[in-house]
C-alpha positions as a Markdown table, in Angstrom:
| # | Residue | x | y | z |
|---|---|---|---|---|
| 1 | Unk | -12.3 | -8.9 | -32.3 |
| 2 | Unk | -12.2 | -8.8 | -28.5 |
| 3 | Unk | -9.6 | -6.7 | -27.1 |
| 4 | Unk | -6.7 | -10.0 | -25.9 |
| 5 | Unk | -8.1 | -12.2 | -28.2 |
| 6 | Unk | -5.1 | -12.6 | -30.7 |
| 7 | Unk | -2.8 | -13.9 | -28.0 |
| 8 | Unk | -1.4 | -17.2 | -27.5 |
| 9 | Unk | -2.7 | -17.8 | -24.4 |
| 10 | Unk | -1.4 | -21.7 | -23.9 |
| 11 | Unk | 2.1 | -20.7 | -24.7 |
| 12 | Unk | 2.2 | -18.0 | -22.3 |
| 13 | Unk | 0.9 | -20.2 | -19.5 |
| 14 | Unk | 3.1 | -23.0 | -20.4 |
| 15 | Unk | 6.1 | -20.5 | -20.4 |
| 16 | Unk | 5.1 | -18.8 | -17.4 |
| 17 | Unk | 5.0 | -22.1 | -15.0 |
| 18 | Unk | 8.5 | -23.1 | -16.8 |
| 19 | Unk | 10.2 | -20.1 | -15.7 |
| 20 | Unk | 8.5 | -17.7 | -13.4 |
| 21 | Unk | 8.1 | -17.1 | -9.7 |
| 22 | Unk | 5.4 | -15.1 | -8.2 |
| 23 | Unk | 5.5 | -13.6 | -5.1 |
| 24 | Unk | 3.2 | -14.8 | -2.3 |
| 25 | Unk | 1.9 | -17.6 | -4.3 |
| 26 | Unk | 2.8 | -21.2 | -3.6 |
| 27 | Unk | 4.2 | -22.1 | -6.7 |
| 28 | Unk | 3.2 | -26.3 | -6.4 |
| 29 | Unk | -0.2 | -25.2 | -6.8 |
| 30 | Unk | 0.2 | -22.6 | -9.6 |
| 31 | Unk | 2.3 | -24.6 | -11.7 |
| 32 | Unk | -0.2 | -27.7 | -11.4 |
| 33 | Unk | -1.4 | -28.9 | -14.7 |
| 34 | Unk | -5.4 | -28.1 | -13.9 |
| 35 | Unk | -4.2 | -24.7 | -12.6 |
| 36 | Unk | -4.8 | -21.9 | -15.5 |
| 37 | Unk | -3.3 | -18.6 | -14.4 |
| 38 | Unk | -5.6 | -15.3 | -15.9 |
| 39 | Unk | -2.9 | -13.6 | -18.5 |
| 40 | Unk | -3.9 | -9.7 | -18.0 |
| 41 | Unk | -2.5 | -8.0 | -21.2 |
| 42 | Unk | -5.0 | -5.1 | -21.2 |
| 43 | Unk | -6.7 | -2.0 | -18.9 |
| 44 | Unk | -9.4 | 0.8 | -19.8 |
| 45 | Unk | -10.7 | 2.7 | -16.6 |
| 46 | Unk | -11.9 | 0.5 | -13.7 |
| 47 | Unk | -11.5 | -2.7 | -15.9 |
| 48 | Unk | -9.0 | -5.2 | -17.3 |
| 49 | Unk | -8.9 | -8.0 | -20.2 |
| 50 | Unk | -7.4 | -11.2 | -20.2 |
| 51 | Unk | -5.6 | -12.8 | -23.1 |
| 52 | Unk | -8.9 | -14.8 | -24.1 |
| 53 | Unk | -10.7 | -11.2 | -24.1 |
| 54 | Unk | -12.8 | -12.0 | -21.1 |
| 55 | Unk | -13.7 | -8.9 | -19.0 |
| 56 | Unk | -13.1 | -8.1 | -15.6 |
| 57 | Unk | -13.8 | -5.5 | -12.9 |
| 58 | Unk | -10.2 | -4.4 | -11.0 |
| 59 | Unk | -11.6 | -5.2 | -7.4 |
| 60 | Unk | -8.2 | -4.1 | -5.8 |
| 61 | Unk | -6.8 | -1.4 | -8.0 |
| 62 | Unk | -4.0 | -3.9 | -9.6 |
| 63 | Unk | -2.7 | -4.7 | -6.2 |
| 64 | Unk | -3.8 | -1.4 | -4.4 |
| 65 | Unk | -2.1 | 1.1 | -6.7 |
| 66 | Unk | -4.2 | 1.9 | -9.9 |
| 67 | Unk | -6.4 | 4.8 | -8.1 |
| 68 | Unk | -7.5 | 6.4 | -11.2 |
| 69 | Unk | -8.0 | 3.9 | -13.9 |
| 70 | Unk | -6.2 | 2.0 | -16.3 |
| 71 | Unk | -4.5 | 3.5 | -19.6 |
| 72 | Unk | -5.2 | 7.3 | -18.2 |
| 73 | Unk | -4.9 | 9.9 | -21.1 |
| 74 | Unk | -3.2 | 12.1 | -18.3 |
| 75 | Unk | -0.7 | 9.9 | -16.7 |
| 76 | Unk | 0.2 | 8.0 | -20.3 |
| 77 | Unk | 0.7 | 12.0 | -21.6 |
| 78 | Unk | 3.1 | 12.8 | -19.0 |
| 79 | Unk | 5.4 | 9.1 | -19.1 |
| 80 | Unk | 5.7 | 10.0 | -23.3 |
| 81 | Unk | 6.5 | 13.5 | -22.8 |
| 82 | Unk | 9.5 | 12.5 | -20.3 |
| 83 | Unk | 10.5 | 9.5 | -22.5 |
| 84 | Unk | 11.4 | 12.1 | -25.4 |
| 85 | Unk | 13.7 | 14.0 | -22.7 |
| 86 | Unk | 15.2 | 10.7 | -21.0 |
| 87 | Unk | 14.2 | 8.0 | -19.2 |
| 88 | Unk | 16.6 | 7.3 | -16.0 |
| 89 | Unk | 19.3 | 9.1 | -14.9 |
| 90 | Unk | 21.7 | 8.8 | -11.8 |
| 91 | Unk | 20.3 | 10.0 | -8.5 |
| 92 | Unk | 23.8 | 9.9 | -7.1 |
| 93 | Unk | 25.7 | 13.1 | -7.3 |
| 94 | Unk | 22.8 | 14.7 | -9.9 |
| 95 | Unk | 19.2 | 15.1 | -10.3 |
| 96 | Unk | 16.3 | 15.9 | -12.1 |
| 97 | Unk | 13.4 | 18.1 | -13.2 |
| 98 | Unk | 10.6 | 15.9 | -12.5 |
| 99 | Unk | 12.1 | 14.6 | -9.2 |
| 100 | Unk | 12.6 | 18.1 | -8.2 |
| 101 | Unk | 8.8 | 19.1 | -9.3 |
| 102 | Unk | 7.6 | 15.9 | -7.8 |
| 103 | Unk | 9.2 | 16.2 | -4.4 |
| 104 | Unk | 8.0 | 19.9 | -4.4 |
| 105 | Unk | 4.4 | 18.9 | -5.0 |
| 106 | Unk | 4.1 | 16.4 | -2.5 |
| 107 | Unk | 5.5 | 19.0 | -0.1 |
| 108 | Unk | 3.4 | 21.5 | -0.8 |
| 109 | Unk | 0.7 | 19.3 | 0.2 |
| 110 | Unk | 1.9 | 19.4 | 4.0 |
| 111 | Unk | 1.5 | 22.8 | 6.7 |
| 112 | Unk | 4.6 | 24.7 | 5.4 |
| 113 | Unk | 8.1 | 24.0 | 7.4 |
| 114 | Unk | 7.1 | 20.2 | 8.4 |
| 115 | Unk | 7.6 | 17.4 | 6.2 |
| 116 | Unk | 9.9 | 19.4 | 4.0 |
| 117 | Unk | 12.3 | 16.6 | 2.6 |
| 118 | Unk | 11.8 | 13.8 | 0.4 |
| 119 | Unk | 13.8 | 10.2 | -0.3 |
| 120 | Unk | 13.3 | 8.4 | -3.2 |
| 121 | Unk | 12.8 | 4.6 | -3.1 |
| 122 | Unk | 11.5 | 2.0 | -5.2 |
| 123 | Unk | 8.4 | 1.0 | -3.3 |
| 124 | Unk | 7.1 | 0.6 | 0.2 |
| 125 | Unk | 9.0 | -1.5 | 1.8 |
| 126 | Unk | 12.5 | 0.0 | 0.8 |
| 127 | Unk | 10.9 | 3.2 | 1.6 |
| 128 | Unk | 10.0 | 2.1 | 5.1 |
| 129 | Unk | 13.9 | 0.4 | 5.3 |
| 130 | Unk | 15.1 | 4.0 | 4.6 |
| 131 | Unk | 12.7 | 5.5 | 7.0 |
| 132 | Unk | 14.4 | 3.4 | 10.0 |
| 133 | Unk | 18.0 | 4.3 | 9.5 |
| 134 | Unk | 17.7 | 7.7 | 8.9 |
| 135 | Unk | 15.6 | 7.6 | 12.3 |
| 136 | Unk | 18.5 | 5.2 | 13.9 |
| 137 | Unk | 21.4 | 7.9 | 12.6 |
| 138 | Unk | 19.5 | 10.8 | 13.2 |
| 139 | Unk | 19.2 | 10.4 | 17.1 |
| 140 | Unk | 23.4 | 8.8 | 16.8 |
| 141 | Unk | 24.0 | 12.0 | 15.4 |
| 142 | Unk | 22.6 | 13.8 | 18.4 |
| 143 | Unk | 24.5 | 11.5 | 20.3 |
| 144 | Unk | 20.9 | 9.9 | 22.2 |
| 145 | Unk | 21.1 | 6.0 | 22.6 |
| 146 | Unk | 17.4 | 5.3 | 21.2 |
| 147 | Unk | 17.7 | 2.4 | 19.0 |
| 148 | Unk | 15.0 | 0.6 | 19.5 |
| 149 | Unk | 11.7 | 0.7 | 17.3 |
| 150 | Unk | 8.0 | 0.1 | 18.7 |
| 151 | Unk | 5.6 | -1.5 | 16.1 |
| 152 | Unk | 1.9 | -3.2 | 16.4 |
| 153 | Unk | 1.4 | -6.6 | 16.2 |
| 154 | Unk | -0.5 | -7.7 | 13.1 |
| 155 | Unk | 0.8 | -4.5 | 11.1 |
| 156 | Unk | 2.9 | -4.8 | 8.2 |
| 157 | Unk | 5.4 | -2.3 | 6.6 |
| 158 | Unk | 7.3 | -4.9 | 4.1 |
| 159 | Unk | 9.3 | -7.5 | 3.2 |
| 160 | Unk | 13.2 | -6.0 | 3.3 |
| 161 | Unk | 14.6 | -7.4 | 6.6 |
| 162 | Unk | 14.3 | -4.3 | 8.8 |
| 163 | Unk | 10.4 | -3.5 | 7.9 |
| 164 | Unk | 9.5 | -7.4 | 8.2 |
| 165 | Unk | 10.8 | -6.9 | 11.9 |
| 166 | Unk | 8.4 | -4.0 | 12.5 |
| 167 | Unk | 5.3 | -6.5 | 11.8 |
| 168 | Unk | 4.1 | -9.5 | 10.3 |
| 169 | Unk | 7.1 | -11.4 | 11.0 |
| 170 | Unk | 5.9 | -15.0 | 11.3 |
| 171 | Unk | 4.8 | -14.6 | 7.4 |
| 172 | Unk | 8.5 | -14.5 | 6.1 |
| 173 | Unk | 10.2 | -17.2 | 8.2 |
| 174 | Unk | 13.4 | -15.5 | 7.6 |
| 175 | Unk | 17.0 | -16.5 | 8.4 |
| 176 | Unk | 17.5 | -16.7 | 12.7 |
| 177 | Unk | 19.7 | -13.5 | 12.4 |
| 178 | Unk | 18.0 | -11.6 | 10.6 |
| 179 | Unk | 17.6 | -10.1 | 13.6 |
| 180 | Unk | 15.8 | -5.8 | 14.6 |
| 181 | Unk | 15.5 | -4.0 | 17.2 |
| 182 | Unk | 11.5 | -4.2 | 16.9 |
| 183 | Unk | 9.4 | -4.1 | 20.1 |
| 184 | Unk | 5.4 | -5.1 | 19.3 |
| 185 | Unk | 2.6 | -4.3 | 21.2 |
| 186 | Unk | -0.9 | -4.7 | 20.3 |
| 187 | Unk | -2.5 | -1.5 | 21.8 |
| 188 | Unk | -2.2 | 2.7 | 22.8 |
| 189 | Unk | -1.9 | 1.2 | 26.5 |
| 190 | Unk | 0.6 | -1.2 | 26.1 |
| 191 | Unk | 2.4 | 2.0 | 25.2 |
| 192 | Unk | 1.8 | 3.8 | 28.4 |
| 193 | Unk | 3.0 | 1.2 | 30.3 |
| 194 | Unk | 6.4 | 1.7 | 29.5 |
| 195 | Unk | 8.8 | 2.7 | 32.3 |
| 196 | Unk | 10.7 | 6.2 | 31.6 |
| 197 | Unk | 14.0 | 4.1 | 31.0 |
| 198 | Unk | 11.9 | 2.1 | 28.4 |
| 199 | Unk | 10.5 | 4.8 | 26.1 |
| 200 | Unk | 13.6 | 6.6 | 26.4 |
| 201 | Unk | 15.4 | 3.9 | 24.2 |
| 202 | Unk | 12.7 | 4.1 | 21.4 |
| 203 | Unk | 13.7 | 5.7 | 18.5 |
| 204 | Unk | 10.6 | 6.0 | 16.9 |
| 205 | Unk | 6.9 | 4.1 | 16.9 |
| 206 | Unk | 5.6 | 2.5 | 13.2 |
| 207 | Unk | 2.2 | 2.6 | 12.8 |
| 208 | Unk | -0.6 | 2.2 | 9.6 |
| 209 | Unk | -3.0 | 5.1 | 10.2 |
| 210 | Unk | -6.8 | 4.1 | 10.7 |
| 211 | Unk | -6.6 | 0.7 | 9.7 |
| 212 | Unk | -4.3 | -2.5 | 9.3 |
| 213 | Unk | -4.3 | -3.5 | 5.6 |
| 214 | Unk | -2.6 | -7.0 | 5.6 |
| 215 | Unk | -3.9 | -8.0 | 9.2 |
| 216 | Unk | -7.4 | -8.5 | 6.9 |
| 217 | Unk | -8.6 | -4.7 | 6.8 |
| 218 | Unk | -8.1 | -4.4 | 10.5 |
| 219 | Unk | -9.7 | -0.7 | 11.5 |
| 220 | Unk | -7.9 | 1.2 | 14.4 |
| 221 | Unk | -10.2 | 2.6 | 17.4 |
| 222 | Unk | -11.1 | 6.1 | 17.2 |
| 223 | Unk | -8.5 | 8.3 | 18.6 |
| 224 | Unk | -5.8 | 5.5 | 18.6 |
| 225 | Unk | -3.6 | 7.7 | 16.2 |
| 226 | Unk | -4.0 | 11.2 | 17.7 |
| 227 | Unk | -3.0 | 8.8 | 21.2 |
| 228 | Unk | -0.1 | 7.2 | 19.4 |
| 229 | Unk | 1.1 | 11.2 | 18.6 |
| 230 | Unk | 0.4 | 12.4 | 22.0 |
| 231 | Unk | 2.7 | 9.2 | 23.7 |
| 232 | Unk | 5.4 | 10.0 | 21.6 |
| 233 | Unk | 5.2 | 14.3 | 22.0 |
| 234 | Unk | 5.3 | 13.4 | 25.7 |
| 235 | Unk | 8.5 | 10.7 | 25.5 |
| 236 | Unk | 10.7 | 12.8 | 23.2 |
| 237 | Unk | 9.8 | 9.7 | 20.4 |
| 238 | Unk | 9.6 | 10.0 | 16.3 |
| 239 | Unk | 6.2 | 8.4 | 14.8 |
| 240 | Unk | 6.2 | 6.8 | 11.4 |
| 241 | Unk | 3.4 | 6.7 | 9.5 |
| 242 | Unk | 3.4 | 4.1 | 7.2 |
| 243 | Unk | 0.8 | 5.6 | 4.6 |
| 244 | Unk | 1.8 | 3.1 | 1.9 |
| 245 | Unk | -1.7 | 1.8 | 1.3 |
| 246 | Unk | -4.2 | 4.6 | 3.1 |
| 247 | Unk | -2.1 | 7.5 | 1.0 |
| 248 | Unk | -3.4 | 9.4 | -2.2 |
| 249 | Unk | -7.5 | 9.6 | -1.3 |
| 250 | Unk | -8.3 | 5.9 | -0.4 |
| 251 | Unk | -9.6 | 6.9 | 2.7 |
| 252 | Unk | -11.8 | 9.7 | 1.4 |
| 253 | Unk | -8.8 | 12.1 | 2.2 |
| 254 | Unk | -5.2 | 12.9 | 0.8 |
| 255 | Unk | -3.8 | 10.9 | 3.8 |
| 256 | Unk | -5.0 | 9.1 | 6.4 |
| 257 | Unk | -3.1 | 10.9 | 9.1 |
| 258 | Unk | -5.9 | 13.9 | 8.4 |
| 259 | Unk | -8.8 | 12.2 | 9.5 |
| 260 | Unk | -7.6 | 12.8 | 13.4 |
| 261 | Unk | -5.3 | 15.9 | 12.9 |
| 262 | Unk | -2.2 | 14.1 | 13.7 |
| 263 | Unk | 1.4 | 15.1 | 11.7 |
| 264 | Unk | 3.9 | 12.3 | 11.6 |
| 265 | Unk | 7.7 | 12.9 | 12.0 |
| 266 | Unk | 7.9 | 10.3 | 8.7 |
| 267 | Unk | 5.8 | 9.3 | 6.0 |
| 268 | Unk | 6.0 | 7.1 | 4.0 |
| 269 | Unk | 4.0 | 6.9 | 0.6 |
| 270 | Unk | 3.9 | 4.4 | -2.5 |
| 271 | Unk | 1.5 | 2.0 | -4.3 |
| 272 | Unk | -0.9 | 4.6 | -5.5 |
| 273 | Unk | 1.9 | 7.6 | -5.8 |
| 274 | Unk | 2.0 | 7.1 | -9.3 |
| 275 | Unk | -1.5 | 5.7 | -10.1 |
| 276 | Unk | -0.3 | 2.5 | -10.3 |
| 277 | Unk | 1.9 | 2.6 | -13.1 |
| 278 | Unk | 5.4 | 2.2 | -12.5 |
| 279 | Unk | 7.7 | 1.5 | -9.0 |
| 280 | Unk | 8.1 | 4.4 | -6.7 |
| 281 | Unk | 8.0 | 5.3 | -3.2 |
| 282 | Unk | 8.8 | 8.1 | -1.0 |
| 283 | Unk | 9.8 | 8.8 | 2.6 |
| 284 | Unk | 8.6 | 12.2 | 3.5 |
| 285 | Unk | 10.9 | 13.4 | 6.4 |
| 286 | Unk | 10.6 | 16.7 | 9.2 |
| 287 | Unk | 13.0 | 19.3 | 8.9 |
| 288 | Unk | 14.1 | 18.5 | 12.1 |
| 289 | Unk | 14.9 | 15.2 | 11.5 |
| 290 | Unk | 17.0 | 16.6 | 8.5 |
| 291 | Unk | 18.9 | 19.3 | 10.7 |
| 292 | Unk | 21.8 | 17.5 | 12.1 |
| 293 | Unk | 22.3 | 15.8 | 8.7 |
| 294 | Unk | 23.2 | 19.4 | 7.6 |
| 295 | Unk | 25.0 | 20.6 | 10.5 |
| 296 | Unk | 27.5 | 18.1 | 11.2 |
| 297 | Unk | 30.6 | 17.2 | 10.1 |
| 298 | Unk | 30.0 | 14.5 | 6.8 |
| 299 | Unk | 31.8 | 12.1 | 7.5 |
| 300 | Unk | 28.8 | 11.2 | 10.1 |
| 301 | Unk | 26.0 | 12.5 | 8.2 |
| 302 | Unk | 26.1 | 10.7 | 4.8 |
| 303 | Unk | 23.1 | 8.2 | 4.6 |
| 304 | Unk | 24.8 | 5.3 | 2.8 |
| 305 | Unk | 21.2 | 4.1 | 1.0 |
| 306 | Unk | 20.1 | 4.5 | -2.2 |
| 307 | Unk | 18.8 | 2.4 | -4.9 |
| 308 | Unk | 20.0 | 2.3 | -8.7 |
| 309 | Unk | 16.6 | 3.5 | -9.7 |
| 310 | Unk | 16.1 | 6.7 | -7.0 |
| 311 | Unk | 14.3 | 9.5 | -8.7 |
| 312 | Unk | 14.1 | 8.0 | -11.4 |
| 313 | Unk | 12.2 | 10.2 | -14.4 |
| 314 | Unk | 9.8 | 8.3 | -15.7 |
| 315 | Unk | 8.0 | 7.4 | -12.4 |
| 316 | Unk | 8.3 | 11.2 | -10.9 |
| 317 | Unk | 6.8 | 12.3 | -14.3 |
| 318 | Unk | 3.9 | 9.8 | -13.6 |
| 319 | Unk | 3.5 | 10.5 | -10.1 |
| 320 | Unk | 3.6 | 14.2 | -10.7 |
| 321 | Unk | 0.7 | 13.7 | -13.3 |
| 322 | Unk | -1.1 | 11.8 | -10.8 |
| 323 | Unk | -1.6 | 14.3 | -8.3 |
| 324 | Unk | -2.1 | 17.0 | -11.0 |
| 325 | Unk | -5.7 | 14.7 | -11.8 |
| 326 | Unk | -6.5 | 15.5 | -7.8 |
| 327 | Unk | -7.0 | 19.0 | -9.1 |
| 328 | Unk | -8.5 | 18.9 | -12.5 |
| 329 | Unk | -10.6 | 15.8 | -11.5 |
| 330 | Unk | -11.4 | 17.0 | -8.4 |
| 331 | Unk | -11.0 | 13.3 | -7.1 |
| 332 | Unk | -11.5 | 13.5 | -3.6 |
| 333 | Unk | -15.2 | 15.4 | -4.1 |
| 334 | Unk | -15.9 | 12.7 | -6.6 |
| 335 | Unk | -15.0 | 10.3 | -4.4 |
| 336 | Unk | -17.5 | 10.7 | -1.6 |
| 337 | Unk | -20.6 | 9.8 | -3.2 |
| 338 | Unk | -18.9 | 6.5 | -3.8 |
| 339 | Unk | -17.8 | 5.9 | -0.5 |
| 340 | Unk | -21.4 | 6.3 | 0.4 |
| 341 | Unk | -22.7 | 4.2 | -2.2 |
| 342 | Unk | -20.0 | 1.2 | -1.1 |
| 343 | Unk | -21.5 | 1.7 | 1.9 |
| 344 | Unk | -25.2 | 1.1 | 1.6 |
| 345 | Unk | -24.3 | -1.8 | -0.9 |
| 346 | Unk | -21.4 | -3.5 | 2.4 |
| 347 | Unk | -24.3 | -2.7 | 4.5 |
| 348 | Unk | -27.0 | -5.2 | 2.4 |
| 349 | Unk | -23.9 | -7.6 | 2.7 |
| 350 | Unk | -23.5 | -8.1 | 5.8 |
| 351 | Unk | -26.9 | -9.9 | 6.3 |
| 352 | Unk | -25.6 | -12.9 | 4.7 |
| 353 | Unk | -24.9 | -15.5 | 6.9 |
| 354 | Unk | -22.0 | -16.6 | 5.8 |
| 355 | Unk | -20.7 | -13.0 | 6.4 |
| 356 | Unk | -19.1 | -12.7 | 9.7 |
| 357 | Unk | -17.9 | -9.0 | 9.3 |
| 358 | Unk | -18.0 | -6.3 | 7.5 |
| 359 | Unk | -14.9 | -3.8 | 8.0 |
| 360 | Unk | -14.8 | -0.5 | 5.7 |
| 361 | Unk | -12.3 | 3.0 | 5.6 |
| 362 | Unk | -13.1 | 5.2 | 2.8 |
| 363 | Unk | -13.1 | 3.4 | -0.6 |
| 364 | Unk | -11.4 | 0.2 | 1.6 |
| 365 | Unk | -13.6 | -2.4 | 2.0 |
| 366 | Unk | -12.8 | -6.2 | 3.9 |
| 367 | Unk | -15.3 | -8.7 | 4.1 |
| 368 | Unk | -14.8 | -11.5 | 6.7 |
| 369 | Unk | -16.2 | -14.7 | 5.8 |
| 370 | Unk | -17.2 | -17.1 | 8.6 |
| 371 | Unk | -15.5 | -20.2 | 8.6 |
| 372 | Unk | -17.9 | -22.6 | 10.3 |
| 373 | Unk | -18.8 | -25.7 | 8.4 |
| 374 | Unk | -17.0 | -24.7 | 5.2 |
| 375 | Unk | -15.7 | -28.3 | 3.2 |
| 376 | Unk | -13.6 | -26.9 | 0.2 |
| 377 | Unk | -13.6 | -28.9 | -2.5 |
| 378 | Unk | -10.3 | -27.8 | -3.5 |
| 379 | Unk | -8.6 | -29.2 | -0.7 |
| 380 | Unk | -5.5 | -26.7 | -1.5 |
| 381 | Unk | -8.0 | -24.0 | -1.8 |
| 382 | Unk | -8.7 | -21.5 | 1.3 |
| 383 | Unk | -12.0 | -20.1 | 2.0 |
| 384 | Unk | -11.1 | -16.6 | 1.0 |
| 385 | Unk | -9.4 | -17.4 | -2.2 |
| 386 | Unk | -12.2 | -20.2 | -3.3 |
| 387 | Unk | -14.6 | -16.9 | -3.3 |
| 388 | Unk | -12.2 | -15.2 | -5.0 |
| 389 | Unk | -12.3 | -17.6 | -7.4 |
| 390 | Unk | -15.8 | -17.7 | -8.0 |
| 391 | Unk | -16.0 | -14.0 | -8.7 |
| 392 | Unk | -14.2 | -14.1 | -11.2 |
| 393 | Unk | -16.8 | -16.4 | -13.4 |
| 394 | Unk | -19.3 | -12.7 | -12.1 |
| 395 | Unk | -16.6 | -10.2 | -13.8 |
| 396 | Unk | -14.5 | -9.4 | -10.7 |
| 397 | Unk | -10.8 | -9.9 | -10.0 |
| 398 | Unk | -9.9 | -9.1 | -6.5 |
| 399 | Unk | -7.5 | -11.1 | -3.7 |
| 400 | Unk | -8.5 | -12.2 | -0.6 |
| 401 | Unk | -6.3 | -11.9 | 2.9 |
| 402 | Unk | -6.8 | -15.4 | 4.3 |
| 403 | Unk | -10.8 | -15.3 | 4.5 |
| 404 | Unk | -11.5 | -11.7 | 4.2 |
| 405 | Unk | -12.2 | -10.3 | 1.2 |
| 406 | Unk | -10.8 | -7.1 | 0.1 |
| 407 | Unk | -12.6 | -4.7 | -2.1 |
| 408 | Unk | -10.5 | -1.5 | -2.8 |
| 409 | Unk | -11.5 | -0.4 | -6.9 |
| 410 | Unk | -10.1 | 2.3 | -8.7 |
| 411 | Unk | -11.3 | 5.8 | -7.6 |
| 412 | Unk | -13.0 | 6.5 | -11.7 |
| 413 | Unk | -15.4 | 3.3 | -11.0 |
| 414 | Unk | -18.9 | 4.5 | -11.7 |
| 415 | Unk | -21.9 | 3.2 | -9.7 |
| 416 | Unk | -23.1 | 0.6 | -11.7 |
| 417 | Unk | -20.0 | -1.2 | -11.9 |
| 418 | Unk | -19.5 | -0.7 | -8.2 |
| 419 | Unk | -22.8 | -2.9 | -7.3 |
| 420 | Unk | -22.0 | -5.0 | -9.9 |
| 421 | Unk | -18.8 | -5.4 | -8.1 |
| 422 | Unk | -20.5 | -6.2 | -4.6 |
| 423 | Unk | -22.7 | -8.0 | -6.2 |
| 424 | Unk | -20.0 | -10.6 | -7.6 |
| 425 | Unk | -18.7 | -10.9 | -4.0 |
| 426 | Unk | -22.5 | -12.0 | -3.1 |
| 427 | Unk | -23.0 | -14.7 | -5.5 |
| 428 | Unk | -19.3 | -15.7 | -4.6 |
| 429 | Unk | -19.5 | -16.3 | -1.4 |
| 430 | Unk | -23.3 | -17.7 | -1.7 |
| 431 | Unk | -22.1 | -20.2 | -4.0 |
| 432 | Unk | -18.7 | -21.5 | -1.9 |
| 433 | Unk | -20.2 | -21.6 | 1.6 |
């Protein structure tokens, strides 16, 4: 019997559009009698089943997270073993062994006395909300008036009301006073044309490292990051590195940061931190930042955040288990004949016409598709997410960002299905346009 095949698929559906919501989708559509959701109830590897046991490739890693395959021997070891200790605890007033050994790992993976501190969160976004008041109370602790945060148009850092003001902002159509501090500018010069008085109110600058993921797979000139860290080393100003997407390998190294020698001040890390299993982020943080937190009186220096579900158990065990496979797998070596491989086949792409750019980091891949003299025939249907669509009848499952599509598989992918993947993108986009 196909793996899925024994579910009730028509029930499920039927339930689904009575009673749930889905983020970023525009629910008129998906709850539209012709409209038949896929129901995803199983994962081996680089590949995924649908309750009618149809296969598919995972052309974006379940959402950007599942780095090294589904149902992972490893990583499913490691969640049982904590589940016969416990599952959650309290993060408030006690801890844990596997947030401890987690937080020591991903330390240890930093030049010793830099990013020495870690806060638990549940993803990226609340990581990134953490990230700017700890910067905002770290320089009222020092008693400095910087309050003000400098972020890049066309960069995102989440959805929680301070990180939706760093970028993006125009996508949430928030409340009017919902208001940040948030400054955007679009390039490394904008930033050296501030006045003295101007970059001595910044508190810190946000950026994504190398390459913009939800501005459509945007890549960063060379040198724009090792810039960024030489403006603020000059003004006195933190730098944020928003590594939510780029961390963990994806771009052919640990982080992204490495690939032009720069150290933030914060990072912050999620999707992929525990292969894609459960929720979990972290903001990695500079002793310095920390020292006043220590040093002063407390009745200044308690961060009132936290989140019912900090440290908890289950997702450091996974997370911990996940870096352990960068060892024994030796994942980033492994990786590099892919990334070569994803380039040739991006490279064969981009004669299509209908292509009008090909953008790729590492295992990241966007491919723009021109727009001229498309007619959908959907007439709810976007250009990106028609292709999309396609794909999937060629065995690939993959979400676009307006009218790029965005290839980012799991890292244990083997070559074959990697063309096949590109491959499915071809006769996608040759049968839409």
């Amino acid at each position: 019997m196909p793996p899925g095949s024994d579910w009730d698929t028509a029930r499920l559906v039927a339930a689904d559009k009575k009673h749930v919501w889905h983020p970023f989708t525009f629910m008129g559509d998906w709850c539209a009698p012709e409209h038949q959701p896929l129901v995803l109830v199983r994962g081996e590897g680089a590949l995924l089943w649908d309750s009618e046991g149809r296969e598919y490739l995972d052309g974006n890693s379940s959402i950007w997270t599942n780095i090294h395959g589904h149902n992972h021997p490893h990583i499913n070891a490691a969640i049982r073993r904590q589940l016969e200790q416990v599952a959650h605890t309290s993060f408030l007033g006690f801890t844990n062994p596997a947030a401890i050994e987690l937080a020591e790992a991903v330390v240890g993976l930093f030049p010793p006395h830099t990013l020495t501190r870690v806060f638990f969160s549940d993803d990226g976004s609340t990581g990134m909300e953490v990230a700017l008041r700890i910067v905002e109370q770290s320089w009222r602790l020092l008693g400095e008036s910087r309050t003000r945060f400098v972020a890049f148009r066309g960069g995102y850092h989440g959805d929680t009301a301070g990180a939706a003001a760093l970028g993006a902002a125009a996508m949430f159509n928030g409340p009017s006073g919902w208001a940040f501090p948030a400054t955007k500018v679009s390039r490394v010069e904008e930033l050296e044309a501030f006045s003295a008085a101007d970059a001595a109110g910044v508190a810190a600058v946000v950026i994504e490292p190398l390459i913009q993921g939800a501005a459509g797979m945007r890549l960063w000139p060379k040198g724009t990051l090792a810039a960024v860290r030489q403006w603020c080393d000059r003004t006195g100003t933190l730098l944020i590195a928003d590594e939510v997407m780029t961390g963990f390998g994806r771009t052919g190294r640990m982080f992204a940061c490495e690939h032009e020698g720069v150290l933030p001040d914060l990072m912050i890390l999620g999707k992929a931190l525990t292969g894609g299993y459960v929720p979990l982020s972290l903001t990695v943080i500079s002793e310095t930042i920390m020292e006043p937190f220590l040093r002063l009186p407390r009745d200044k220096t308690t961060l009132f955040y936290g989140h019912s579900y900090s440290g908890n158990a289950i997702g450091c065990a996974a997370a911990k288990a996940s870096l352990d496979l960068f060892t024994s797998e030796q994942t980033l070596t492994s990786l590099r004949p892919k990334i070569e491989l994803l380039t040739r086949e991006l490279a064969a792409l981009q004669q299509l016409p209908q292509v009008h750019e090909v953008r790729q980091c590492g295992f990241i891949a966007g491919i723009e598709i021109a727009t001229e003299g498309y007619r959908p025939q959907h007439p709810v249907a976007g250009l990106g997410a028609a292709i999309c669509l396609a794909a999937r009848k060629h065995g690939l499952l993959t979400r676009p960002i307006r009218n790029t599509i965005v290839l980012m598989p799991p890292y244990c992918i083997t070559e074959a299905q990697l063309q096949q993947a590109v491959a499915a993108i071809r006769l996608a986009i040759i049968e839409v346009c």
